[in-house]
Each structure stands twice: as structure tokens, then as C-alpha cells.
N, C-alpha and C positions, 0 to 999 in steps of 0.2 A: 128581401133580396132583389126583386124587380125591382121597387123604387130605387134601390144604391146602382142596380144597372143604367138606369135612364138616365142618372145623375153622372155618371161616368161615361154615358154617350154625350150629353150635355157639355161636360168640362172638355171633351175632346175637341166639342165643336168649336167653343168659347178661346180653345186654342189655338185653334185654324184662325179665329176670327180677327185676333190679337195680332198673328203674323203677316195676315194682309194688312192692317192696319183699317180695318172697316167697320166705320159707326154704324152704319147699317146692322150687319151681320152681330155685332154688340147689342142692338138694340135687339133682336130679334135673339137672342140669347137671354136676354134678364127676362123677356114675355117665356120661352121654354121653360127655368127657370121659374120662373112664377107660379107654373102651371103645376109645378112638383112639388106634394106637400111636404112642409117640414114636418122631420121624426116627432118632435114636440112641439106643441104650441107654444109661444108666446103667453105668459100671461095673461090672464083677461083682464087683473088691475090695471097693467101698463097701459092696454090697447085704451081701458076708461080714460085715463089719463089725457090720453094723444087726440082721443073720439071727442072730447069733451068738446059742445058746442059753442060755448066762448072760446076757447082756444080755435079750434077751426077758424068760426070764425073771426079770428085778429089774425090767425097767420093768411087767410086771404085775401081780408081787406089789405092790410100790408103789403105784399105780395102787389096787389094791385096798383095800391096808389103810390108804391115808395120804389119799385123796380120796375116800372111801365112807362110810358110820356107817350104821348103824341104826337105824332106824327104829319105834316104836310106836304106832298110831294104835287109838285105843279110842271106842268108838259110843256113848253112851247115849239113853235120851229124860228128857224134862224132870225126871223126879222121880231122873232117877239110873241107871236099870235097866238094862244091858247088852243091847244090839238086837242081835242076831243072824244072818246070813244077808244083813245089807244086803251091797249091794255099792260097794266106793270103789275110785273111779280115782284113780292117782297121777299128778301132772303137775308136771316141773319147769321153773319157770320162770327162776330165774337161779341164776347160783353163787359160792358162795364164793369160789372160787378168784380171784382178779385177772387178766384177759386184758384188755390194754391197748395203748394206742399213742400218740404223739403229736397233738397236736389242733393243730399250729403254722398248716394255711392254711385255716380253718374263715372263710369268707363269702369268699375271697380268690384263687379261680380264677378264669377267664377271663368261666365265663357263668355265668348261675343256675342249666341244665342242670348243668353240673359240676358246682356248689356243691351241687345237690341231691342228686346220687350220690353224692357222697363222703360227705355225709352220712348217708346208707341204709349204704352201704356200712361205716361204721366201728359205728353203732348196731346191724347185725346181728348182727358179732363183740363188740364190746367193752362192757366193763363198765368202762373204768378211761381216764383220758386224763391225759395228761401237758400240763402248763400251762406256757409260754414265760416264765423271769422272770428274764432277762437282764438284767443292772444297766444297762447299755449302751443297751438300746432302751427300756426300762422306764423310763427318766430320763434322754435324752439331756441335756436343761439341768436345772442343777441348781437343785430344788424345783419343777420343773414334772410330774412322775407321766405316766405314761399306763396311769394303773389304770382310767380310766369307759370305759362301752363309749361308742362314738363317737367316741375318741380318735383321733392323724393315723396314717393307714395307713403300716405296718412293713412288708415282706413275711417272714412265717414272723413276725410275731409282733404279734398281735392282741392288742385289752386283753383283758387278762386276766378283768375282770367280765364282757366278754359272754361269754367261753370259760366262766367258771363259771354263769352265767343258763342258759348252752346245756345245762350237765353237770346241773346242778339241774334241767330238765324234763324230761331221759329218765333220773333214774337214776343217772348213773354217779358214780364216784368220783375228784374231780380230788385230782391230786397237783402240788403245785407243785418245779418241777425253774430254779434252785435259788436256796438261800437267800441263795446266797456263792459266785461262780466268778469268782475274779479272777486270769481267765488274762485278758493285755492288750485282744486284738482281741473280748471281749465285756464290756469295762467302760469306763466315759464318759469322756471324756477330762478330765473334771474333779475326779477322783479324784487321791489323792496314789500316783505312781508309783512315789517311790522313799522314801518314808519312812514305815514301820513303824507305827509309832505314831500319825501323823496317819492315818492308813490304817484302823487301825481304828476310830477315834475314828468315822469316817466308816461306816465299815462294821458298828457297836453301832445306830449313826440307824438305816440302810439296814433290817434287821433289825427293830427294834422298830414300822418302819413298816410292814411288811411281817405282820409278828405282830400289829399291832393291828387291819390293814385282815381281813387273811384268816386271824387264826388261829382263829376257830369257824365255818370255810369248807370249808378245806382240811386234811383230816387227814393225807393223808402231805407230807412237803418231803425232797428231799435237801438236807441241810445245808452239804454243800461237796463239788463236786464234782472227779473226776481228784486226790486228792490226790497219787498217788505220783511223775505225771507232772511234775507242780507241783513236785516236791523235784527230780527230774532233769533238767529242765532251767529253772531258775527265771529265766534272760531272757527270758523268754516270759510271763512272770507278775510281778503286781506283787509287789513287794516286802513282805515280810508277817513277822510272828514267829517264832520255834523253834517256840512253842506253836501257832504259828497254828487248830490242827484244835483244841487243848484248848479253847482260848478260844471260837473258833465254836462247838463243842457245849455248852461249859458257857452262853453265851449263848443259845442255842436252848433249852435246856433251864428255862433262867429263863422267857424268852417263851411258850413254847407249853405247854400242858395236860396231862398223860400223855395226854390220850384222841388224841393226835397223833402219829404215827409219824414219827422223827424218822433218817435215814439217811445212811451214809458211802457214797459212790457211787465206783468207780474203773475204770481201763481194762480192753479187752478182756485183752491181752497178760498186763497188769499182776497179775490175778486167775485167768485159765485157764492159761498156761503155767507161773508158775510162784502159790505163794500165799502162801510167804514173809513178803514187808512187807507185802501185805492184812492177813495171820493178823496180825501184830507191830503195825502201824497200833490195829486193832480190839484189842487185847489191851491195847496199854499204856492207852487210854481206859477201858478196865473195868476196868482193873485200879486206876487213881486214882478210880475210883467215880463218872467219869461217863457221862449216859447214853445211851448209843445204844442205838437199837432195832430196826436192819434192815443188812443187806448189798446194799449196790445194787451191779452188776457187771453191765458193759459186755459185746457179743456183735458186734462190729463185726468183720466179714470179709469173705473174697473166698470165692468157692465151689470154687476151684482145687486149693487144702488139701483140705478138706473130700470131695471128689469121689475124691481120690486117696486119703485116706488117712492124711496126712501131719502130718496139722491136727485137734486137738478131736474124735479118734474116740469113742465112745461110751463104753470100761470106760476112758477119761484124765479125760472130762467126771466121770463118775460118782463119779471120784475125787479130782478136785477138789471138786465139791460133799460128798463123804462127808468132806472135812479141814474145809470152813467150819464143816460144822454141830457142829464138837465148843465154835467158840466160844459155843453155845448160843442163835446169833438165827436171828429166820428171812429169810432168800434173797431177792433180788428179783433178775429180769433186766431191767434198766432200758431198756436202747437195744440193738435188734437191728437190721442189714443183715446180707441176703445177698445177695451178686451174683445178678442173672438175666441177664448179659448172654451175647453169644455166637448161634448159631441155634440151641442145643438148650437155653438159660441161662436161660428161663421153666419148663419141664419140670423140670428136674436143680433149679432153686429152689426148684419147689415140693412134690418126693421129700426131699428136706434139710430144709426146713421141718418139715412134717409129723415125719420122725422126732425134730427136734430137741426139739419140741413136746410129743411123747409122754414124751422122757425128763424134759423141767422138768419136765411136769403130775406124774409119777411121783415127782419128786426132794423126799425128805420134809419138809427147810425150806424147801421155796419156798413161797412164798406169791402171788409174781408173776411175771408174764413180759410184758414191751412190745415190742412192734413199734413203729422208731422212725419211719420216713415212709410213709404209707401208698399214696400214687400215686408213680407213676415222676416226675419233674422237681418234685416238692417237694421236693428235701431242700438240705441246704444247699452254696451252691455247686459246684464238681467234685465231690461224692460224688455228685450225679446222674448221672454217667458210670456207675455199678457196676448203674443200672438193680434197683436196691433197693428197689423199690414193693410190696405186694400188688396195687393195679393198674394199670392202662398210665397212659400218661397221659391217656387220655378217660375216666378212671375207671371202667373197666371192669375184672372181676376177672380176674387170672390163675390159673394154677393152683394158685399158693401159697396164693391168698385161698381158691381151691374146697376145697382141702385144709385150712385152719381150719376152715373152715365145716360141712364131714362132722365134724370130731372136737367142736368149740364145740357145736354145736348138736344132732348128732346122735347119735353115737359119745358123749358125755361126760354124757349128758344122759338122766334116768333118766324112763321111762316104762312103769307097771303099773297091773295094777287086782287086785282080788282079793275076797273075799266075807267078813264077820265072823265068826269062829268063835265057839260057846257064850260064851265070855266077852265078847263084844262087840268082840274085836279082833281087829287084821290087823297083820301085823310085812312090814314090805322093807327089801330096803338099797339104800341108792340115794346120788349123788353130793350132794356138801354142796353146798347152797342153799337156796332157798324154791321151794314149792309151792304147786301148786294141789289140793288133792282135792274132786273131785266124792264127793258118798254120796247114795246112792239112785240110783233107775232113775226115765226118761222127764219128765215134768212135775213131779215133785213130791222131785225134788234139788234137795241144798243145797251151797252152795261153803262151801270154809273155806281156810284158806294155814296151814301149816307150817313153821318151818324148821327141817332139818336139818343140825346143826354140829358134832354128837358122838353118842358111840352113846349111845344113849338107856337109860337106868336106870329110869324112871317112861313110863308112855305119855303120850301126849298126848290127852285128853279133849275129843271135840265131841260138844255137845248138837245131837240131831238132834229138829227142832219139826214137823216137815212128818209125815205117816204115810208108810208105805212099803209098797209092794206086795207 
């Protein structure tokens, strides 16, 4: 009974913490938290699993060499002359890397209360949002659109321009998820179901509409999504070409820009158990010289696997990602659930989480990783049973979301200062993104931003105009 008391002063705090919008007080909530033991343990096979000393150490070597660069930053004053002795603080403020989630019920919970946590809550973690472009809700009558914001409320799928108005003011990076999923029960019913040809006659429109509204909008799009499942069981899907995936990329490829990331997206099973038809899918497209440019792969599971053992242990993961990357693109993890259900099913999600986390971040062609519904009762019909959220459903975080939030914001996130040597400069390495550096001391510092995105071969030069003490 006392520990469920601490854990209820806890989650009050973690609320309060949410409404300010304060990493800080975040961070100082997962340390509380932390301190609280869970009712049951963990596994001890799991923990083997995760403790296992080659795994550590690949996920730090990694970690090291493949999410870090170095850094030179060089002082001068106006005429050129290397300052010496100043002092710069390093401060990073975002990163490279893609940490992302779906944005499907953005203005679309109960109260404004909620709408505005969930809000806080996704702009602390994330840099990346996944945008709803289901043909089905995107156009239920045909030639009517519901691209403008204002359009008739969907649930889980908002138009799509206020999702980008929204991602365009803080930042982030939308990606439109997808270009082409014609699996049945997400396409209009005004589509040709069972004839090939008139199908994509239909689906060329669909496309070039879609490319001319948002292609200098949206730089990544999955291009077609579940291909493999689509071949195994095709009643389920409209009816489409041999070529079908040829034809959609070479199309995508006419419409969109290079400077657009253009990606083959497939199942959980389809991609980690075994990689077979992923690898042979991806292979026979480059090998006809067309273009893709990313590996989108599914993470949809129960925590039951996972907990025991049984399921996606760490040196199978590792090994699966070590066979993609020989096709030479880089990795996305597109859609992740994990169960938190159970009494101990928030705990045990958010120990899995976290290590899952460590090894993307680690894993050397990823480039991304999405969390697919971010509160408990968003997601889409019965997978809300698997209680798949980072937070409940008052949008409050659980421990999974505490645990991104130590590694996103803190743990991953480089912060130094240091003093100019004779030459004027100061070398660190620190994780790829942009920064902030302060130079000089008290009133008469200057800011400057940097970004870091390779190891540096030439320093980077600020003129500093202010004198220094």
C-alpha cells in the first residue's frame, strides 16, 4: 500500500510536470520513478539477454562511432586573429537522428486539456511525425479531397495540411505514410476492386495529386506499404499488377524530387523473423535501376515474446539489421507497439522500450525509429486492447515515455563547455544535430548554432565582435 501511495504522488507530480512543459521536472520524475520498485521483477532471462557483454558492447561501440562526430569550433576577432582562453559552452539542441511517432489524433481528444498534453507530450520526444494518407478517408467521394484543414472530422485522421501547418511551427519532420496501401478496408469504395489496369489508371491520379499538393512539403513518403503481405494473401487487397511495387516506385520516382526520401515499408514478422523476400523485394528494384531509398520495417508486438526470450532477442535483432544493411540503404523503424498490458505490463514496457531504443539508436543504417500511437485508446480499433501507448489515456506519461525521455533528451544529448587553446580553438565530440554555443563569459557573450553531421576536417569559424574578459 505505501509503494501504490508513492507511485500516486509520483504520477501527480509527472502531471504537473507535463503541463508546464518541463524536461527538467521530466527528467527528475523517471530518477523518482526509478527509485520505486516494481511489484515484480523483470525476468532474470531477459535482463541476461540485454546484460549480455557482446551485446553491450556493440550497442556502445555503435552508439559511439555511428551517432557521434567531431567537432571543431575556432574563435577569431574581427580581423581574423585567433582569441584564445575564451571560454564556449556547448549545447545541443536537436538531432539528427529521426525519433518519431504518429500524429493521427492531433485536435481530436475529448478536451482541450488532453489535446494540449498530448501535444507537449509528443513535441518533447519527437522530432518526426508520421501523417494519415489513407486513400479511403483522404477521399471517401470521388474528387472531393479532405487535404484543407477544416475538412469533416475522421477519427485518427485529420487533414492532413493542418498536421503539416502544425509540424511546420515546431520543427518537425512530416513524413507522409502512404502513397499507395491498397489493402481493401483502407481504400474508397470507389476504386476498381478487381481490375488491374483500371486500378492503376486510378492510382497514377491518386499519386500525382498527392505529389503535386505535398511533394516540396513532405520529404519522406512510404511508397507502398505491407508489400509481402499483399502477395500472401491478395483477397484482402485490391487487385493490382505482377509489377505492381515496379510501377508504384518508378512512378514515385517521376513525381518526387531526389531531395524526397522515397520508401518500401513491410511487416513486423515479414522483416525480423525472417529477411528473405524484404532482402529479394529490395534487390530486384535495384537491380532494374529503380529508385528506393529507405527500408521501412514494421515493430508491431506483444511483450510476452520479448519478456521471455523467445521473440526479437537482441544478438537475432542485430542480425537481422547487420543482413539489411549489406543492401546499402539506410533503416527506418516505421510503426512500433509494445504491450504494456497486465499489472506489471507499464514497467516490463517501459525496461523493453528503452533497451529496444538503445540498440536502433546504435544500429548503423538506421536512420529512424517511430512510435506508432502515442496514448493508450488512440490506436486503431482492437489494438487498443495491447495498451500500446507511451501514455495512459489522460495523457499522462508512463514509464516507457519516462524512459525515452532520459535517453532523447538527456542520456543522448551532448552538453560541454571548454576554454580556447593558443590556436583559438576547442575540439568535442558530441551527438549529431545542432547547437547552440555560447563564447565568452557574463554580459558580453555571443550565441552562434552549429551543426554537427560528420567529423569535422576544417573547424568551424566564429567571429567573435563583443571583447572578452
Amino acid at each position: 500500500m505505501k509503494q501504490e501511495n508513492e507511485q500516486g504522488k509520483v504520477a501527480a507530480m509527472v502531471h504537473r510536470a507535463l503541463r508546464t512543459n518541463c524536461t527538467y521536472l521530466l527528467c527528475l520524475m523517471s530518477c523518482l520513478l526509478a527509485a520505486i520498485p516494481a511489484r515484480a521483477e523483470v525476468p532474470k532471462a531477459y535482463r541476461k539477454l540485454w546484460n549480455d557483454p557482446d551485446v553491450v558492447a556493440r550497442i556502445s561501440q555503435d552508439t559511439e562511432q555511428y551517432r557521434k562526430a567531431d567537432a571543431i569550433v575556432e574563435v577569431v576577432d574581427a580581423q581574423g586573429r585567433a582569441i584564445s582562453g575564451v571560454k564556449v559552452k556547448v549545447e545541443q539542441q536537436t538531432h539528427e537522428f529521426l525519433f518519431g511517432c504518429n500524429l493521427f489524433v492531433l485536435d481530436q481528444l475529448k478536451t482541450p486539456e488532453l489535446n494540449g498534453k498530448y501535444e507537449k507530450a509528443f513535441t518533447n520526444l519527437f522530432n518526426f511525425a508520421t501523417l494519415p494518407f489513407y486513400w479511403g478517408d483522404i477521399e471517401p467521394q470521388q474528387g472531393k479531397p479532405r487535404y484543407a484543414e477544416g475538412s469533416a472530422y475522421i477519427w485518427r485522421r485529420p487533414p492532413p495540411d493542418r498536421l503539416l501547418k502544425w509540424c511546420k511551427a515546431r520543427g518537425i519532420t512530416p513524413k507522409g505514410h502512404a502513397l499507395l496501401y491498397a489493402k481493401n478496408k483502407f481504400m474508397p469504395d470507389w476504386t476498381a476492386h478487381n481490375d488491374p489496369k483500371a486500378f492503376m489508371q486510378q492510382a497514377r491520379r491518386h499519386m500525382a495529386e498527392l505529389a503535386e499538393r505535398y511533394g516540396r512539403e513532405i520529404p519522406v513518403w512510404d511508397v507502398i506499404n505491407e508489400e509481402i503481405p499483399r502477395v500472401v494473401n491478395p483477397a484482402e487487397w485490391h487487385a493490382v499488377p505482377d509489377d505492381y511495387a515496379e510501377q508504384c516506385f518508378k512512378e514515385a520516382s517521376r513525381l518526387f524530387s531526389k531531395d524526397v526520401t522515397l520508401l518500401i515499408n513491410d511487416g513486423t514478422s515479414q522483416t525480423h523473423v525472417t529477411t528473405d523476400q524484404c532482402e529479394a523485394n529490395v534487390k530486384r528494384l535495384l537491380d532494374q535501376g529503380i529508385r528506393v531509398d529507405g527500408i521501412g520495417i514494421q515493430f508491431h508486438t506483444g511483450r510476452g515474446g520479448l519478456i521471455s526470450g523467445k521473440s526479437y532477442s537482441p544478438k537475432q535483432l542485430i542480425g537481422v539489421y547487420d543482413r539489411l544493411k549489406h543492401l546499402g540503404l539506410p533503416l527506418y523503424i516505421t510503426e512500433i507497439t509494445i504491450s504494456g498490458t497486465g499489472d506489471d505490463g507499464a514497467a516490463e514496457q517501459g525496461e523493453v522500450v528503452a533497451n529496444l531504443y538503445r540498440l536502433w539508436f546504435s544500429t548503423p543504417k538506421m536512420a529512424g525509429v517511430t512510435w506508432w500511437n502515442l496514448g493508450d485508446g488512440t490506436a486503431y480499433g482492437n489494438e487498443n486492447q495491447s495498451l500500446g501507448g507511451l501514455l495512459d489515456e489522460s495523457m499522462n506519461p508512463k514509464p516507457a515515455y519516462l524512459a525515452l525521455d532520459k535517453l532523447i533528451n538527456h542520456e543522448w544529448k551532448t552538453r560541454t563547455e571548454g576554454t580556447t587553446g593558443p590556436d583559438g580553438r576547442l575540439a568535442f565530440r558530441g551527438f549529431k544535430g545542432s547547437y547552440r554555443l555560447t563564447v565568452g563569459s557574463s554580459d558580453e557573450a555571443q550565441t552562434f548554432t552549429l551543426d554537427v553531421t560528420a567529423n569535422a576536417k576544417e573547424p568551424s569559424r566564429f567571429v567573435l565582435t563583443k571583447p572578452t574578459e
